[in-house]
PATORKOL-781185 format. One line per 10 residues: number of its first residue (from 0); for each residue x, y, z of C-alpha. Coordinates in steps of 0.02 Angstrom, whole numbers. Each point is the difference from the previous one (the first is absolute). Layout:
<rs>
NUM = X:Y:Z ~ ...
</rs>
This chain:
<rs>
0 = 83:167:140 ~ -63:-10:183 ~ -176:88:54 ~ 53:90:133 ~ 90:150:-80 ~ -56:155:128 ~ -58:166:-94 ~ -62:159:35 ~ -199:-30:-38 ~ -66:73:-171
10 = -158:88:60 ~ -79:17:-176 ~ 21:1:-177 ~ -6:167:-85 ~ 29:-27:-180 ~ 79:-165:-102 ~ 219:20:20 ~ 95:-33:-166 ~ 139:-119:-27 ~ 65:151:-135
20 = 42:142:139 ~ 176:2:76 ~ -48:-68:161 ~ -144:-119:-31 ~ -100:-36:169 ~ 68:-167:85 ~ -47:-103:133 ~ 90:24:167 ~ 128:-122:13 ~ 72:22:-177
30 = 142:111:50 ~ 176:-61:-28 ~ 53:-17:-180 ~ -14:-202:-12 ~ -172:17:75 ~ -60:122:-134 ~ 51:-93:-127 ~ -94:-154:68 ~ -172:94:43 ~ 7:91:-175
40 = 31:-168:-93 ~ -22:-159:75 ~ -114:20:171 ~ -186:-53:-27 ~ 32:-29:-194 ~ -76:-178:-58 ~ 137:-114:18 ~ -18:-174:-82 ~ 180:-66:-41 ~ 22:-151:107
50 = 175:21:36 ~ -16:193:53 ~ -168:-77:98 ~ 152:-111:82 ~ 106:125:25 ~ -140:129:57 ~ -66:-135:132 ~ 192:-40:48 ~ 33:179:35 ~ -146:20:118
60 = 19:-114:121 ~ 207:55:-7 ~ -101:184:55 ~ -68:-56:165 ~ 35:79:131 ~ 104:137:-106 ~ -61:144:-113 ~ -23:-46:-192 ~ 152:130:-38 ~ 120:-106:97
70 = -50:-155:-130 ~ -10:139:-178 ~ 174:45:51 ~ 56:-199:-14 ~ -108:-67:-121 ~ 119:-7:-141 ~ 137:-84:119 ~ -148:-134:48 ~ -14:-20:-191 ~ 160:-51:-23
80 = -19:-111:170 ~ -136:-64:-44 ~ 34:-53:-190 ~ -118:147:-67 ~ -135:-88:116 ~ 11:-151:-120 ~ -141:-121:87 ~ 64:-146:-37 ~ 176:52:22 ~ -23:56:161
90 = -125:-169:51 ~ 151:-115:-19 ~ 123:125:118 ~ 72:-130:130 ~ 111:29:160 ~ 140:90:-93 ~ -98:131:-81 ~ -97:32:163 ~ 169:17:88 ~ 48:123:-155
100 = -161:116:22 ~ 30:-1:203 ~ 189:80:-34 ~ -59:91:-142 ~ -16:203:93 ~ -93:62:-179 ~ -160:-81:59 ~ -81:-21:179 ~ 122:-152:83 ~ -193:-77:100
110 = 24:-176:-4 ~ -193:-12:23 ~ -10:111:-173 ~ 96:-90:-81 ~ -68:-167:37 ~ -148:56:-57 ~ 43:90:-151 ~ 40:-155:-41 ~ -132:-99:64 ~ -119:111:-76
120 = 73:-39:-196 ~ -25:-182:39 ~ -182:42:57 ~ -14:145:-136 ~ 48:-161:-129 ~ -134:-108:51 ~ -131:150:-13 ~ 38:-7:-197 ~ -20:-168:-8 ~ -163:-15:99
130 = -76:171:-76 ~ 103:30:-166 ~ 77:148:60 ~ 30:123:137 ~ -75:123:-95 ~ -153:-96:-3 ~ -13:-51:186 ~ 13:159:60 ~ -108:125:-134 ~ -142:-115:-19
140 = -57:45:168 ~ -35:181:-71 ~ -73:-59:-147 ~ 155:81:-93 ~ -31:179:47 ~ 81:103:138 ~ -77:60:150 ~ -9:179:-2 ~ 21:79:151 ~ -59:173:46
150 = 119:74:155 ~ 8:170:24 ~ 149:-20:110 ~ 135:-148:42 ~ -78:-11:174 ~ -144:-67:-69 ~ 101:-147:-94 ~ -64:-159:122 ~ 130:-109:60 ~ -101:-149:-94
160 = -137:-46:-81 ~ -103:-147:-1 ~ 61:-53:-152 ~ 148:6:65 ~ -39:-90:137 ~ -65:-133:-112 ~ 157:3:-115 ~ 124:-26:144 ~ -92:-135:56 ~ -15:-98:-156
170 = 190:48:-47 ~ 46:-92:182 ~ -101:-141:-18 ~ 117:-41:-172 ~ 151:22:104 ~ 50:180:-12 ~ 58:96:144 ~ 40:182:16 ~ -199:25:-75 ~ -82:89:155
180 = -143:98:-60 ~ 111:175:30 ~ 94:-61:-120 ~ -108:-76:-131 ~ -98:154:1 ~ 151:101:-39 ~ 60:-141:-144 ~ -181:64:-44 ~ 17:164:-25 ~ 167:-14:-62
190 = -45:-118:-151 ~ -159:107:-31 ~ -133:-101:77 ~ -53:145:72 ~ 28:181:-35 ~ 57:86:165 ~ 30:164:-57 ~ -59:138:85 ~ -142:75:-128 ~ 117:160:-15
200 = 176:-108:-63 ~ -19:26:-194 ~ 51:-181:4 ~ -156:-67:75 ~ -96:93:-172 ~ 135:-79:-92 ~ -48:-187:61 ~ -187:22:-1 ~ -66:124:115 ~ -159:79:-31
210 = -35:188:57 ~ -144:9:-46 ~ -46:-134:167 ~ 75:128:110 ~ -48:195:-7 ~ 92:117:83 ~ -34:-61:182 ~ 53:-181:-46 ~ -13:-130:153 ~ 79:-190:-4
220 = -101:-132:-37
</rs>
């Protein structure tokens, strides 16, 4: 999920919003069903499976320069492309199978993005080998515990972070490409590195959110 959703801005926070009423409070860009689904479930929730790390990272850098429901509404058919984002499956893909992703219309037909989804297996192999696991590489930066973000509206969501920053550049020195620090900070937020909620989405309470930081006149950090 990118970081540049737009959204009307949340002014304040009058009282905590349930995830029990009919309509639970959201953020912005969770609007079509697929997207709903994938905020109320899966965005910002700790992720630690390598393979859905694989697949998560994969899908990102598929996003740029489109909108993150473009990729939700394909993301089984890349599955099935992509061997259920099997790493080392898709490490030893040669000519033929990047000939068979560039006719393949279920999935974005970028020769760039697919080069270097499957560039970024090989590179995403030698990680666990150097590091143990993906997992690892990536969480021990945090010390194992999200960052919790406190936005009272999407326009306050930075593009990046220095972290980020840091992340991308690390990730392209070991030979991964489509790992600009737009997109590393949304891999972020999508694998629950950071909580980017806005402090009125009952799922930013759900993953960690404390109220009691905020008040009624809440301000981002």
């Amino acid at each position: 999920m990118m970081s540049t959703h737009s959204s009307s801005a949340v002014p304040r926070l009058a009282s905590r919003p349930s995830a029990d009423t009919a309509t639970p409070v959201r953020c912005e860009w969770a609007r079509r069903a697929l997207d709903v689904a994938y905020h109320d479930t899966e965005w910002g929730v700790p992720l630690h499976d390598e393979r859905r790390l694989f697949e998560c990272l994969i899908l990102e850098g598929a996003q740029a320069g489109l909108s993150w429901s473009t990729i939700l509404a394909r993301r089984e058919h890349y599955r099935r492309a992509f061997d259920q984002f099997d790493v080392e499956q898709v490490a030893r893909y040669g000519a033929a199978d990047s000939a068979r992703l560039l006719s393949d219309a279920g999935i974005i037909r970028n020769r760039l993005k697919i080069a270097a989804a499957i560039g970024n297996a090989r590179a995403f192999l030698q990680v666990q080998a150097r590091w143990g696991s993906f997992d690892r590489f990536l969480w021990d930066r945090i010390d194992g515990r999200p960052i919790q973000g406190h936005r009272t509206s999407m326009i306050d969501v930075p593009l990046h972070t220095p972290l980020a920053v840091e992340l991308s550049r690390e990730l392209q020195a070991l030979g991964f490409r489509f790992v600009g620090p737009t997109i590393m900070y949304a891999f972020m937020q999508a694998i629950g590195m950071v909580n980017d909620h806005v402090c009125n989405c009952f799922r930013w309470f759900a993953l960690g959110g404390d109220p009691a930081r905020l008040g009624i006149h809440a301000e981002p950090t």
